[in-house]
C-alpha positions as CSV (number, residue, x, y, z in Angstrom):
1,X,105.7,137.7,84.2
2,X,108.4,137.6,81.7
3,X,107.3,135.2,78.7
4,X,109.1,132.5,78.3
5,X,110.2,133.5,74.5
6,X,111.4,136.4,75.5
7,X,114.3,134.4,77.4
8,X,114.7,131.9,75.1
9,X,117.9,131.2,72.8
10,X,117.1,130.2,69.0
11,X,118.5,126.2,68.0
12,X,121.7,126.1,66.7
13,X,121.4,123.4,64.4
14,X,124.7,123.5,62.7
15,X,126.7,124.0,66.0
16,X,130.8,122.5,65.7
17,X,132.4,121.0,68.7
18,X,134.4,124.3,68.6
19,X,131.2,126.3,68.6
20,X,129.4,124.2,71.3
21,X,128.0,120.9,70.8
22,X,129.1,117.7,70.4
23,X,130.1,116.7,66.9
24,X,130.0,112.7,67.5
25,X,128.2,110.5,65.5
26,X,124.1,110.3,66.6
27,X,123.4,106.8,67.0
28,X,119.9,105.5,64.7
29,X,117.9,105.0,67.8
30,X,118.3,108.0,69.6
31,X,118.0,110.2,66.2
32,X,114.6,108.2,66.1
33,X,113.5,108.9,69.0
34,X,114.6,113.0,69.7
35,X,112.8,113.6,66.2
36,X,109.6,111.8,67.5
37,X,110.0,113.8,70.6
38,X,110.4,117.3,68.4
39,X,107.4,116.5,66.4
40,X,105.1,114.7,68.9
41,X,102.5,117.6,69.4
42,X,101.8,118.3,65.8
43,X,100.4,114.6,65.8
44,X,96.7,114.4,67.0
45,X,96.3,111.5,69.2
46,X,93.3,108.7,69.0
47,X,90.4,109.7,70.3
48,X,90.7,106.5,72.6
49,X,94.1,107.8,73.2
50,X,93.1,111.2,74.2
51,X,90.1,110.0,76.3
52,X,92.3,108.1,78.6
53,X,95.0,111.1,79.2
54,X,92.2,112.8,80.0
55,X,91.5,110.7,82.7
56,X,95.2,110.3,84.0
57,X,95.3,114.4,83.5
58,X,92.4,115.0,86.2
59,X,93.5,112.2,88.0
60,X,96.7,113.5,88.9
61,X,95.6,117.0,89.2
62,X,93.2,115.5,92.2
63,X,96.2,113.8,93.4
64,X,98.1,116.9,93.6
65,X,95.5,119.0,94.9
66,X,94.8,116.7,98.5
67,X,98.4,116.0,98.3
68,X,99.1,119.8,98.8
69,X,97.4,119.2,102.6
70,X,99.4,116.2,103.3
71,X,103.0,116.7,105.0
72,X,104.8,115.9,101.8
73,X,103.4,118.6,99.9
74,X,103.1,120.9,102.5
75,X,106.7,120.8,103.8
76,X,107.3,120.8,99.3
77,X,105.3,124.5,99.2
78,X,107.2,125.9,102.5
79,X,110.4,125.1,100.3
80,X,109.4,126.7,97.2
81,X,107.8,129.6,98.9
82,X,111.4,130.0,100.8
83,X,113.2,129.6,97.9
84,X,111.2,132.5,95.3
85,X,112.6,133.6,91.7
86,X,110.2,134.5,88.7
87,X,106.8,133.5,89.0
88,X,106.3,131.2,85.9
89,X,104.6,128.6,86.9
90,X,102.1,127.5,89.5
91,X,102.2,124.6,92.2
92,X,98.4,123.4,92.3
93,X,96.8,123.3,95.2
94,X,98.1,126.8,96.5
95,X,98.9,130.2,95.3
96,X,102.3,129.8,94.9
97,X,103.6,131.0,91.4
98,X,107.2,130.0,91.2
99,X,110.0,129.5,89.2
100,X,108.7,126.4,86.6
101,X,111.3,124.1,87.7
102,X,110.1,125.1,91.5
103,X,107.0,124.8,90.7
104,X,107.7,121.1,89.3
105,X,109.3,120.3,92.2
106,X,106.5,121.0,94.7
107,X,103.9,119.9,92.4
108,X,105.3,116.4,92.2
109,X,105.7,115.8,95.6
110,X,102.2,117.0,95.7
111,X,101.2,114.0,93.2
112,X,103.0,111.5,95.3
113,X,102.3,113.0,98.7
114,X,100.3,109.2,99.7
115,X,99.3,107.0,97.0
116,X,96.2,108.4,95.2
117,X,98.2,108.8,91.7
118,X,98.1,106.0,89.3
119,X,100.9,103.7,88.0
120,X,102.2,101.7,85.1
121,X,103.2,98.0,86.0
122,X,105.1,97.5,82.7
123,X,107.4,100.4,83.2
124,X,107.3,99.4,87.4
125,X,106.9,103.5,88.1
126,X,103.7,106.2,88.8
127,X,103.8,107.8,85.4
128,X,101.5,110.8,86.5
129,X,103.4,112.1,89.4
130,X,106.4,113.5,87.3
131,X,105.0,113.5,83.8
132,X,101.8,115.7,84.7
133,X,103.5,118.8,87.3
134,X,106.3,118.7,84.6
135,X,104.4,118.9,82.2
136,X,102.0,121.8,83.5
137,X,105.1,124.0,84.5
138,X,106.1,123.9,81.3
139,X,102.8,124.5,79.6
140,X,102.7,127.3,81.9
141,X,106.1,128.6,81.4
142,X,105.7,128.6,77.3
143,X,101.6,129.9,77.4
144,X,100.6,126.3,75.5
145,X,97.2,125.5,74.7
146,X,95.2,122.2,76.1
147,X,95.8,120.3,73.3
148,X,99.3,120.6,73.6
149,X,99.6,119.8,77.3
150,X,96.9,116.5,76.4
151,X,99.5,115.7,73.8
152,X,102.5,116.3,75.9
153,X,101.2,114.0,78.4
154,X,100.4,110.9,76.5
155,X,104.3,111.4,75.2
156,X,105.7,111.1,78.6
157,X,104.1,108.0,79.2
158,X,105.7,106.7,76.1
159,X,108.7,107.3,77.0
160,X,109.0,106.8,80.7
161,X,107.7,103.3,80.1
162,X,110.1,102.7,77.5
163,X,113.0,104.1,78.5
164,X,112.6,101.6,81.8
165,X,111.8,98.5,79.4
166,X,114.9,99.3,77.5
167,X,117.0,99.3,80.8
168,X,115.5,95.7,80.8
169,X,115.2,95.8,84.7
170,X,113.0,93.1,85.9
171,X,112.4,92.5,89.8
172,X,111.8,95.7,91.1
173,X,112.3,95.4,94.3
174,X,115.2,93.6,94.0
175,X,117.8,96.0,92.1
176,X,119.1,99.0,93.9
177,X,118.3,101.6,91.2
178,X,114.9,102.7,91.2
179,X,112.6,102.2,88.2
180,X,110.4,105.0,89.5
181,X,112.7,107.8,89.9
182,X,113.9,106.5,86.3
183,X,111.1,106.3,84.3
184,X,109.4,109.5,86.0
185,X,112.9,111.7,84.8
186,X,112.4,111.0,81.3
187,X,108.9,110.5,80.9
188,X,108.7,114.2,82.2
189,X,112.1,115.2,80.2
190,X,109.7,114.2,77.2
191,X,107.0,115.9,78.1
192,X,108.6,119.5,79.0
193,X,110.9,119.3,76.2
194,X,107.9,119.4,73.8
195,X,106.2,121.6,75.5
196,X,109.3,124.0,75.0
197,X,109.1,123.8,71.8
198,X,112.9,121.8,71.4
199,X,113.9,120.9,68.2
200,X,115.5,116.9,67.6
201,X,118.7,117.9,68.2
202,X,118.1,120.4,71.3
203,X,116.1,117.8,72.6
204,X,119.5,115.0,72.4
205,X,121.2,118.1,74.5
206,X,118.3,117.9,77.3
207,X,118.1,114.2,77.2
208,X,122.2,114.4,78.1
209,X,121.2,116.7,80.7
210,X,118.8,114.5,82.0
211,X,121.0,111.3,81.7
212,X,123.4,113.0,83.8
213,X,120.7,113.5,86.6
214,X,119.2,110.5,86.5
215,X,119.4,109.4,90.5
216,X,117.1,107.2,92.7
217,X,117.8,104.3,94.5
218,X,115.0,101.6,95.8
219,X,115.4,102.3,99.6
220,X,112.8,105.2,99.4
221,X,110.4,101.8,100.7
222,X,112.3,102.2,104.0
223,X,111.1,106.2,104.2
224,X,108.7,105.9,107.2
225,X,106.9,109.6,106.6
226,X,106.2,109.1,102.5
227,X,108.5,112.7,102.0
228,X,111.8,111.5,100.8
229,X,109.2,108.5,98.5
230,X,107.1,111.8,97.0
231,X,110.6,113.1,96.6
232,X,111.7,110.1,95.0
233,X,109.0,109.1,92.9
234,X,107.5,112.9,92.0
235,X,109.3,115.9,92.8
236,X,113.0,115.2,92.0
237,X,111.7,113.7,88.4
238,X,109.9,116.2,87.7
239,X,112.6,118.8,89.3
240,X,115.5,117.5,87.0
241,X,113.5,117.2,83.9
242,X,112.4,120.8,84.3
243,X,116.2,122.2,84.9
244,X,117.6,119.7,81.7
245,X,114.7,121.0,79.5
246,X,115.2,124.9,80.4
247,X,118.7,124.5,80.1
248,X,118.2,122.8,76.3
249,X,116.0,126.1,75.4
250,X,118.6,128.2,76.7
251,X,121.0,126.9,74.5
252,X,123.2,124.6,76.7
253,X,124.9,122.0,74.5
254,X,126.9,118.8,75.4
255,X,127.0,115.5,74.2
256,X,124.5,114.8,71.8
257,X,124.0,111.3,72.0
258,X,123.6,109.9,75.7
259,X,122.2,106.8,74.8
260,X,125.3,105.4,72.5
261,X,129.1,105.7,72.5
262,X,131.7,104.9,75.3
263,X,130.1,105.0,79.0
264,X,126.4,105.8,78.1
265,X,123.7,105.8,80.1
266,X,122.1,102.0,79.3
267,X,126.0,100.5,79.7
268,X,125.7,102.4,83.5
269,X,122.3,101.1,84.4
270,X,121.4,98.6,82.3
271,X,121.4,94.4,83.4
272,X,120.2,93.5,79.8
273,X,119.8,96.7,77.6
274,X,117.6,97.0,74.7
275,X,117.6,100.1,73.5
276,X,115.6,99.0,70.0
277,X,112.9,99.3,72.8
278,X,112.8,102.9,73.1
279,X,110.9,103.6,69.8
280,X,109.7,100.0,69.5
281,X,105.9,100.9,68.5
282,X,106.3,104.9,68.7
283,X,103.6,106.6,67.2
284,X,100.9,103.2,67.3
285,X,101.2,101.5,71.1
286,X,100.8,104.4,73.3
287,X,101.5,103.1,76.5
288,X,99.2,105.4,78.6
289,X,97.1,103.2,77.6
290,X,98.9,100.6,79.9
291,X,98.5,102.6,82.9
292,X,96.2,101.9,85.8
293,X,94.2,104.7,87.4
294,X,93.5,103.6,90.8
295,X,89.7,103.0,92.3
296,X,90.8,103.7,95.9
297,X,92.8,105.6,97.5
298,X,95.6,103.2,98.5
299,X,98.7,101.3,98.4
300,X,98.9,99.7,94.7
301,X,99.1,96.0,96.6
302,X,95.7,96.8,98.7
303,X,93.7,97.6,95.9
304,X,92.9,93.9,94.6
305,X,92.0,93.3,98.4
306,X,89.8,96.3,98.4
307,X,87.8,95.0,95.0
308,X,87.5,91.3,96.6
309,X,86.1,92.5,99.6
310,X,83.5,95.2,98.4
311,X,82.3,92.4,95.9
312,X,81.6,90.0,99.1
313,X,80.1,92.9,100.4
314,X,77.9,93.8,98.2
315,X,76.8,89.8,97.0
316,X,76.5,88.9,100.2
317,X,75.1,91.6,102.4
318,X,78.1,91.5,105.1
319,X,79.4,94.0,107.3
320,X,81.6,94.4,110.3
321,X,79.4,91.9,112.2
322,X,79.6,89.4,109.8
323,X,83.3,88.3,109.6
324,X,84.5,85.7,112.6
325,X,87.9,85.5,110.5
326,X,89.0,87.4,107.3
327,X,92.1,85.9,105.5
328,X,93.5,88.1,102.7
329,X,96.6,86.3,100.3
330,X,98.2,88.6,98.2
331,X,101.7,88.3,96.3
332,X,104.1,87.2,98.2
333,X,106.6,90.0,96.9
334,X,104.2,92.8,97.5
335,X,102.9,91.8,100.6
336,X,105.4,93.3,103.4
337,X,105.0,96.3,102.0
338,X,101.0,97.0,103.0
339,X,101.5,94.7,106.3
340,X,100.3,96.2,109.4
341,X,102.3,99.7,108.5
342,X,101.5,102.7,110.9
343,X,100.1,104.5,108.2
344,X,96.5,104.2,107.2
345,X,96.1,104.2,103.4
346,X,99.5,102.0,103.6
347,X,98.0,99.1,105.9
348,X,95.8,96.7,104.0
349,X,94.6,94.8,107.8
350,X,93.5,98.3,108.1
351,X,91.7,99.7,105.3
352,X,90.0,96.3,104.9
353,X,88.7,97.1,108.9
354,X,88.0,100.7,107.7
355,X,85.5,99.6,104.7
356,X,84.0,96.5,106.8
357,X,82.9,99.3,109.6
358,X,82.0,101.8,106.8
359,X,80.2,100.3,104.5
360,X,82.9,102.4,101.6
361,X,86.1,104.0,101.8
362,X,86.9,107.4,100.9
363,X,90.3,109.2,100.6
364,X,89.6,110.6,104.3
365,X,88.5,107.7,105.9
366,X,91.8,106.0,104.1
367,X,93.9,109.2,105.6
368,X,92.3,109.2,109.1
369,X,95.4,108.4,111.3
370,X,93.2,108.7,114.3
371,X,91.3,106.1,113.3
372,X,94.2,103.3,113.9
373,X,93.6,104.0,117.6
374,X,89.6,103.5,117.4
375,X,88.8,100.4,119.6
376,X,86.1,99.1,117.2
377,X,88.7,99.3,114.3
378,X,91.4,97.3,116.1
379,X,88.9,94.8,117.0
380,X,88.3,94.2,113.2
381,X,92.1,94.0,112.9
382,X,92.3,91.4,115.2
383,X,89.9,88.9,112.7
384,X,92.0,90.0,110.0
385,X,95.2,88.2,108.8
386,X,97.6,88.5,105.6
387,X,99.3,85.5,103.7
388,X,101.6,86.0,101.3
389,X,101.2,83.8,98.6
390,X,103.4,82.7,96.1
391,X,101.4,81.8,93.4
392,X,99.9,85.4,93.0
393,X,103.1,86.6,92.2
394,X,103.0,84.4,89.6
395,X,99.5,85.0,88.8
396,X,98.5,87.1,85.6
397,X,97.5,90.0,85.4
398,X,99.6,90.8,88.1
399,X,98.2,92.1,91.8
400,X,95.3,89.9,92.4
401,X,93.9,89.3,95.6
402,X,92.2,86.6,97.4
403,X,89.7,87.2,100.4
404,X,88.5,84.6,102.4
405,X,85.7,85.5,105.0
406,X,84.3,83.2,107.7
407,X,81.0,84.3,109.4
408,X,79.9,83.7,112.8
409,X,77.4,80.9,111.5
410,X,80.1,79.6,110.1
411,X,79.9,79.9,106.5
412,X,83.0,80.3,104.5
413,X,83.0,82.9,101.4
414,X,85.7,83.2,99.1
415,X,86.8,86.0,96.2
416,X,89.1,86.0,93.9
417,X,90.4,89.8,92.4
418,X,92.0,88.8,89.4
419,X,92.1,92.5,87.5
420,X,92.0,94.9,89.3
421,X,89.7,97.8,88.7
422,X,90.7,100.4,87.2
423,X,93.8,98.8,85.2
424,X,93.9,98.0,81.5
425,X,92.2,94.2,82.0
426,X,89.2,96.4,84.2
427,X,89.4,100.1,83.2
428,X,87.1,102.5,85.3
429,X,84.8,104.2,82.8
430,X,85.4,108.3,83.0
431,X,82.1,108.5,85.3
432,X,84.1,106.7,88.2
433,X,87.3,108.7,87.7
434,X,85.6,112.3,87.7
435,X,84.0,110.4,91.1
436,X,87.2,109.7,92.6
437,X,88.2,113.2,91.4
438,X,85.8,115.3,93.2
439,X,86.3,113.2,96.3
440,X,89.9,114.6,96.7
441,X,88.9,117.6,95.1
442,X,86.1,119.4,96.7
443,X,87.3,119.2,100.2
444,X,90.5,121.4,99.1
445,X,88.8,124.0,96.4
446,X,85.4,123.1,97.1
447,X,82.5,121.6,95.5
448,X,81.5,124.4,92.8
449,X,85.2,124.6,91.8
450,X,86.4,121.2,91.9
451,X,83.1,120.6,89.1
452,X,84.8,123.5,87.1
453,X,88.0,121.8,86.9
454,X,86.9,118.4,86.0
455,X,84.6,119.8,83.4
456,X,87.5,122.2,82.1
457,X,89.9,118.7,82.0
458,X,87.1,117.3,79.8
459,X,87.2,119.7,77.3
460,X,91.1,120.5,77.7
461,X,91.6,120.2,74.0
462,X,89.0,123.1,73.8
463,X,91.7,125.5,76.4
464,X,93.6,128.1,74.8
465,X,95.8,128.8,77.2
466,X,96.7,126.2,80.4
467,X,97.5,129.5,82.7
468,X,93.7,129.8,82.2
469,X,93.5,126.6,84.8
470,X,95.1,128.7,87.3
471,X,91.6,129.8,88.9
472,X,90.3,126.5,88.8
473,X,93.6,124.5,91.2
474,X,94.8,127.5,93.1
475,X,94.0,127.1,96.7
């Protein structure tokens, strides 16, 4: 494999307009930010900081791993595989070792092959998805230690989150660009770009780069088979801040200041910009820390359903015999999006039938298409019915739930979800995560190795080199 340093162009940080480069005036903000970006990995992060981008680390990697066996990331490997180049970097899940950009390509549509990965309401996009294949392509591509890849991680959450807030789009389902094709690009721009090694001002060069590709419109929710939505929300993040950041290190130049100056990027997308908000708090609110890690392995709108129920459940010793009628209210701007789909982990009528009959719900019961056709699940369907409500939209924290349960007997049981577990108001502890981990995990790579990985994820600091993983995820 050739090294990535051998390839690579030194900065030029005197560069002239005649010599390449744009000699325009850097506006405050974005100087701010590309010299936070340059320096972010020779700042340790909090230990309460690190803990948690542990979490979202092994997270995703489980996400991408049983995403690699689900059509999106299998039809995202036969692509790569066609498309070869220099092996660089690997897609997890397989033993495909691709160009890096490749490799970020499959690997995110691998994180966002179904809905496993996490999310960040805040920045209204799944962080994780484009931030973490991006970011172990590049740590791949540059031989960077654990550490660095931990840190590079937390960083893209910064400034995928921020980089939306500044756009100040609110509603978003209601405006055409999407907020998670947008804050995955330069969350994972971020993240590579450190990773690289870019200096401030080769870093305003990949940003432009970046800017220029920044694509995705909201009707990925009308995608019926989740490939062009892992595209969406993943792979084509992940993908174009992969290409902007190589480019940057190769010495490409352009315009050096994106973010400013006549037809920039917040003037094209923006309703009510605010760009002070893309280094509001840089350095002390770390917004991974904002992020939700989901509990199961669903639709973000199901999960609050999913808590109520299991808690009436479990308090009140019911099962699928129990429920006569089983109203669920959720918000009424979420709620057409988990009704009655035709697929499983997408259908909340569903996967509330599923965990009545079973007592749990694990990511293959949640992915058992087969199981929409089973008689005794259909007759649970039948008690069940969905309200949207209102109120809930307006409820805070957002996505709570409301179950309401008659039995036979006729006694009437109501719970309330108000945070949901596993987001900042209910975090799960690490015990639950490395749980949810090995679920997906073990049935790809097995149970020996999927116990390696989420051990070597919990001492990633302690990691050399990240190619050392490669053992561990290939499959």
């Amino acid at each position: 494999m050739t090294d990535f340093a051998e390839t690579r162009k030194p900065a030029r940080h005197a560069a002239t307009a005649e010599e390449g480069g744009s000699s325009e005036p850097v506006s405050p903000v974005t100087r701010e930010l590309s010299e936070y970006v340059a320096g972010a990995l020779a700042r340790p992060l909090p230990e309460a900081v690190a803990e948690k981008t542990r979490c979202h680390l092994l997270d995703t990697l489980a996400a991408m791993v049983s995403g690699s066996r689900l059509p999106p990331g299998r039809q995202a490997l036969a692509y790569v595989r066609a498309q070869g180049g220099r092996r660089q970097s690997t897609v997890v899940g397989s033993r495909c070792v691709t160009t890096a950009v490749n490799a970020a390509l499959a690997g995110g549509m691998c994180a966002h092959a179904d809905e496993t990965d996490d999310s960040h309401i805040g920045g209204r996009f799944h962080p994780g998805c484009a931030v973490v294949p991006a970011a172990l392509a590049a740590a791949e591509l540059a031989d960077r230690d654990g550490a660095s890849l931990l840190g590079a991680v937390a960083l893209g959450y910064d400034l995928g989150a921020r980089f939306v807030m500044a756009l100040g789009l609110s509603g978003a389902y209601r405006r055409p660009h999407s907020t998670h094709s947008l804050g995955g690009l330069f969350g994972a721009a971020a993240a590579a770009g450190a990773l690289l090694g870019l200096d401030a001002r080769q870093f305003r060069f990949q940003l432009s780069y970046a800017v220029q590709q920044a694509s995705g419109l909201a009707y990925w929710m009308r995608d019926p088979d989740h490939v062009e939505k892992a595209f969406d929300f993943g792979g084509m993040p992940a993908r174009n801040a992969l290409a902007a950041a190589t480019m940057a290190a190769a010495g490409f130049t352009g315009v050096e200041d994106p973010l400013a100056g006549p037809r920039n990027f917040l003037e094209a997308f923006a309703l009510a910009p605010r760009p002070e908000a893309l280094i509001e708090g840089l350095g002390s609110r770390f917004e991974i820390m904002q992020a939700s890690i989901k509990k199961w392995p669903a639709g973000a709108p199901i999960q609050a359903a999913l808590d109520a129920l299991e808690t009436l459940m479990r308090a009140h010793g019911i099962g699928a015999g129990d429920v006569a009628r089983l109203t669920v209210r959720l918000p009424d701007d979420r709620a057409h999006l988990v009704d009655d789909r035709d697929v499983p982990n997408l259908c909340v009528q569903h996967l509330l039938a599923v965990l009545l009959r079973d007592g749990g719900l694990g990511f293959g019961a949640a992915h058992d298409r087969a199981r929409m056709r089973d008689p005794a699940i259909l007759a649970l369907r039948e008690r069940i019915r969905l309200v949207p409500d209102a109120a809930l939209t307006r409820a805070l924290p957002p996505r709570q739930a409301i179950v309401e349960l008659e039995t036979p007997d006729g006694r009437r049981l109501t719970q309330r979800t108000r945070a949901v577990r596993g987001t900042p108001d209910n975090p799960m502890a690490r015990a639950e995560v490395e749980a949810k981990a090995l679920d997906l995990l073990a049935p790809v790579l097995g149970a020996k190795r999927a116990r390696a990985l989420t051990s070597a994820i919990r001492g990633i600091e302690r990691l050399a080199s990240v190619r050392a993983l490669r053992p561990l995820f290939q499959a």
